[in-house]
N, C-alpha and C positions, 0 to 999 in steps of 0.2 A: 940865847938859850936854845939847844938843841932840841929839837919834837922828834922825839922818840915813837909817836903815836903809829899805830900800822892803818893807816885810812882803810887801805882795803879792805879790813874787817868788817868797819863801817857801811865799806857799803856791801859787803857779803850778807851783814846784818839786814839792811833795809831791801835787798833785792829780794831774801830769805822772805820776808813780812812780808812783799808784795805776793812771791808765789803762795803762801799762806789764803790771803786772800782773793786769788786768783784762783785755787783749789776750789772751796769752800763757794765759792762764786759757779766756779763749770760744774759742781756734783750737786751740791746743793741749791745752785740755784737755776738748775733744771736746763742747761744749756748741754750737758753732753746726750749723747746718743750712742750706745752701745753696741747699736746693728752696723754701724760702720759704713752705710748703705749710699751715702753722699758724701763728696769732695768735704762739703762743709760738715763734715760729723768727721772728718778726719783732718781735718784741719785744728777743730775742738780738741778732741784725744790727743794731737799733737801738744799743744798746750797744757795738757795734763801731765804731758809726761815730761816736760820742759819745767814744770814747777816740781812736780816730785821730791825735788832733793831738798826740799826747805826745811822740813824736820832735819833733816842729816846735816845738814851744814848747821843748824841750829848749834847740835851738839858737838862737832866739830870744831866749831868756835870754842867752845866750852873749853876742851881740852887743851887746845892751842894755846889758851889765855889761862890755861890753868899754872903755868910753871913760878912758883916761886910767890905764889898768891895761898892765902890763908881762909881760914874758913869764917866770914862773919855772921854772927848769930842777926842783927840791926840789919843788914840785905834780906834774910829770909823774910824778915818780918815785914818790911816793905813789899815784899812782892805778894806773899797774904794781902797785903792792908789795901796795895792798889788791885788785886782780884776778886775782895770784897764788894770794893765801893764800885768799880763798875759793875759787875755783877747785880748788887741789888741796887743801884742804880736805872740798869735797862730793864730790870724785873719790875718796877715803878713806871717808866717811862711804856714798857707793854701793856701795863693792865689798864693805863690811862688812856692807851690807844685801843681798848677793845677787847684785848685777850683775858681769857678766862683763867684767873687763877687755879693752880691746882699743882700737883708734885712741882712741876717747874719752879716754881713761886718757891718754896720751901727752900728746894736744891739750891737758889740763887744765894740764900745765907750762909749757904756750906759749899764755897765753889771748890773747895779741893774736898772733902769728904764728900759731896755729889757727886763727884765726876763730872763738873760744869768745863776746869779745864786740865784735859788727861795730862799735855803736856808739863804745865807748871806745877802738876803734882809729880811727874817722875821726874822733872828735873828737880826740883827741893829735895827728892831722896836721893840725887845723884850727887846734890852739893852736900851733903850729909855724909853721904860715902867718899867725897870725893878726898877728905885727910888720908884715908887710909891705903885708897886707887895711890895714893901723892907717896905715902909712906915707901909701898910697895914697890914703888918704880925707882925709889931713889938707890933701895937696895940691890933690885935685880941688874939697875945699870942702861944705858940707851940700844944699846945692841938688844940683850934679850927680850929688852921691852917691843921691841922693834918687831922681833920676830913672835914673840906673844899677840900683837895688834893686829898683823897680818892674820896671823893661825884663827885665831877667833874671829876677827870679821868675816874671812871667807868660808868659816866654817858653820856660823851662824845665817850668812846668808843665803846661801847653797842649802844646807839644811832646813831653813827656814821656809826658800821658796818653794820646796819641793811637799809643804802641805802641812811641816811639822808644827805644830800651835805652839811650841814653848815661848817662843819668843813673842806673838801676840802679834805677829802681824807689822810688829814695831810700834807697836805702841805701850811700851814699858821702859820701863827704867832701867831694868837691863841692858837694851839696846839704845839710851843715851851713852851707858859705858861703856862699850863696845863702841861707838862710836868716840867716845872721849878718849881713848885710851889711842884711835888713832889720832885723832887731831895733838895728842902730846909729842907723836912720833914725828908728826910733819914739823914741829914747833924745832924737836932736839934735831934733827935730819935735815935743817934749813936748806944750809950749804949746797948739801951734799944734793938735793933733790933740784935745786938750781940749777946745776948743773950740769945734771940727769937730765932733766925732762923741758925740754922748749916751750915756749910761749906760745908757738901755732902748733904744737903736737896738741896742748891742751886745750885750745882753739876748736880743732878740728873733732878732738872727742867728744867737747860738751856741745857741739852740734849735729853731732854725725848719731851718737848715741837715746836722743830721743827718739830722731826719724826710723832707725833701726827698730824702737820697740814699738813705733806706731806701728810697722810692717809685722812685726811677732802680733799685734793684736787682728790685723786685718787677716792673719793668716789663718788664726784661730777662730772669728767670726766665721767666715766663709765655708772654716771646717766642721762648725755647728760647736766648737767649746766658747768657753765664757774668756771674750780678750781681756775683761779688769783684771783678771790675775795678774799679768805685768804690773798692775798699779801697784804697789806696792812700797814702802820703804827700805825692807830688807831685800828685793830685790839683785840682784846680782849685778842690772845694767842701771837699778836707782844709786847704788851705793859707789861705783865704779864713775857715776856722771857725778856725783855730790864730790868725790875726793879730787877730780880734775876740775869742776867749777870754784872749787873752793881755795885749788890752788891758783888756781888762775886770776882770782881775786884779790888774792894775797899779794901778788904784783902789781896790780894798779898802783899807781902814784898822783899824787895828786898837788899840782904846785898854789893852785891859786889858795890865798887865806881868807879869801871870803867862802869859797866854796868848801874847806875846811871846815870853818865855824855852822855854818848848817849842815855839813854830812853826820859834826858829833850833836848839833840840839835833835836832827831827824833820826840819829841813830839810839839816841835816848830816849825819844817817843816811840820808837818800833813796838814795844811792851805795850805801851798802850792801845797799838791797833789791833794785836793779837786781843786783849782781852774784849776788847767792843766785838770783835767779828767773830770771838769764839763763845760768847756768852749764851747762858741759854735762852733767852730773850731772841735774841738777835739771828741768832744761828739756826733756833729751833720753831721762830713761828715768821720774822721778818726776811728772812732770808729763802724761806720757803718758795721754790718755782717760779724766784723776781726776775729772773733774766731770761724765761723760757723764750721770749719774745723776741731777741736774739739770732733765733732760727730761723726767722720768718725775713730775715734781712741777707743781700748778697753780703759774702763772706768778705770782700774788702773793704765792706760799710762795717757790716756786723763785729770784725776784728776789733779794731780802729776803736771805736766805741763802746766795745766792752771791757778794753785790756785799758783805755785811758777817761 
């Protein structure tokens, strides 16, 4: 039987879930440093900007895996069903640990009408929209779609970064679309971007392109503006590192079938680390200033021990 399966997805997926958690980890749990002011605060920020593309590849994915796939109503309701039960889950497992109920508590039974998790709410409206994103592209053809994907991502993130709020900073459902409308293009344009774009050209951007916007932040400290602004999803140098890590991924092979058989049970659980680490529990009182501690350690202890 031939496996048809793209591994690399898999593990786009699980790498995607770790920088997820690696984010959420350097901001929220008190290990970045924004003054820039030591090797080790810029070693940090390096790391930030090295996870960045997790949301975009998220959605990337989306699109990529969107051809010739239907909309099922029993998927959505699953992805509610397990954002509840964790949800009010850790919202049980907090209050038993000490935490004082109050709005959190409440939010936890309404994790998408709270805003417990933004992203599995713009994505449910993006797989909502996505029959008619599918309708649209079948008619306009792969060429114009092509050049639709382009137009609007660069025109979205350029405009975007330059201050304008329509797009939320990327955190809307919009810019899952915008990001799904590219990943369809890499999907139909396989061929042809194989062999286009080399394995060490992409190599070399999704490494070369973090280092680059740690130096745009260090620049901007120094010069008394605020470096987070690079932090960013619509970003120019986020979105440009997402579509070369993503492609870059997309080429992994993978021959052993043991290591198969755990990349799809580990790339099945990914959802569930997303909801543990983004819940409000978890995210908004346990995760609070745990790794500040971090700082106090040389940086090739300190690394070492916070990324594993």
């Amino acid at each position: 039987m031939i496996d048809n399966r793209k591994y690399g997805i898999d593990v786009a997926r699980l790498l995607s879930m770790f920088f997820v958690v690696l984010l959420h980890n350097l901001g929220r749990g008190g290990v970045l440093d924004w003054a820039l002011s030591s090797p080790r605060s810029l070693v940090y920020v390096t790391l930030e900007n090295v996870a960045i593309v997790a949301v975009n590849v998220f959605a990337l994915i989306s699109g990529y895996l969107c051809s010739g796939r239907s909309l099922k109503p029993r998927r959505l309701f699953d992805l509610w069903s397990s954002a509840f039960f964790w949800s009010v889950l850790l919202a049980i497992v907090g209050i038993l640990k000490g935490s004082a109920p109050g709005v959190w508590t409440a939010r936890a039974f309404f994790p998408l009408l709270g805003n417990v998790y933004w992203y599995l709410s713009a994505f449910i409206v993006l797989q909502l929209i996505t029959p008619i994103l599918s309708a649209g592209i079948d008619r306009l053809g792969r060429e114009k779609t092509l050049v639709l994907s382009i137009s609007i991502v660069a025109a979205c993130s350029v405009i975007g970064f330059t201050e304008w709020r329509g797009i939320g900073d990327g955190y809307t459902a919009f810019w899952l679309m915008v990001l799904w409308l590219v990943g369809r293009s890499l999907c139909d344009y396989r061929e042809e971007i194989l062999n286009l774009i080399t394995t060490s050209r992409l190599i070399v951007a999704s490494t070369l392109l973090p280092l680059c916007v740690t130096w745009f932040e260090l620049r901007d400290a120094t010069a008394g503006y605020d470096p987070s602004r690079w932090l960013s999803y619509i970003s120019p140098t986020a979105v440009i590192q997402s579509i070369c890590l993503f492609e870059l991924l997309l080429r992994v092979k993978i021959g052993s079938t043991r290591i198969k058989k755990v990349l799809v049970a580990m790339s099945s659980a990914a959802f569930g680390v997303y909801l543990i680490d983004s819940s409000g529990w978890f995210y908004g009182f346990w995760l609070n200033d745990r790794f500040a501690w971090v700082n106090t350690l040389p940086t090739r202890i300190g690394v070492p021990l916070f990324c594993f």
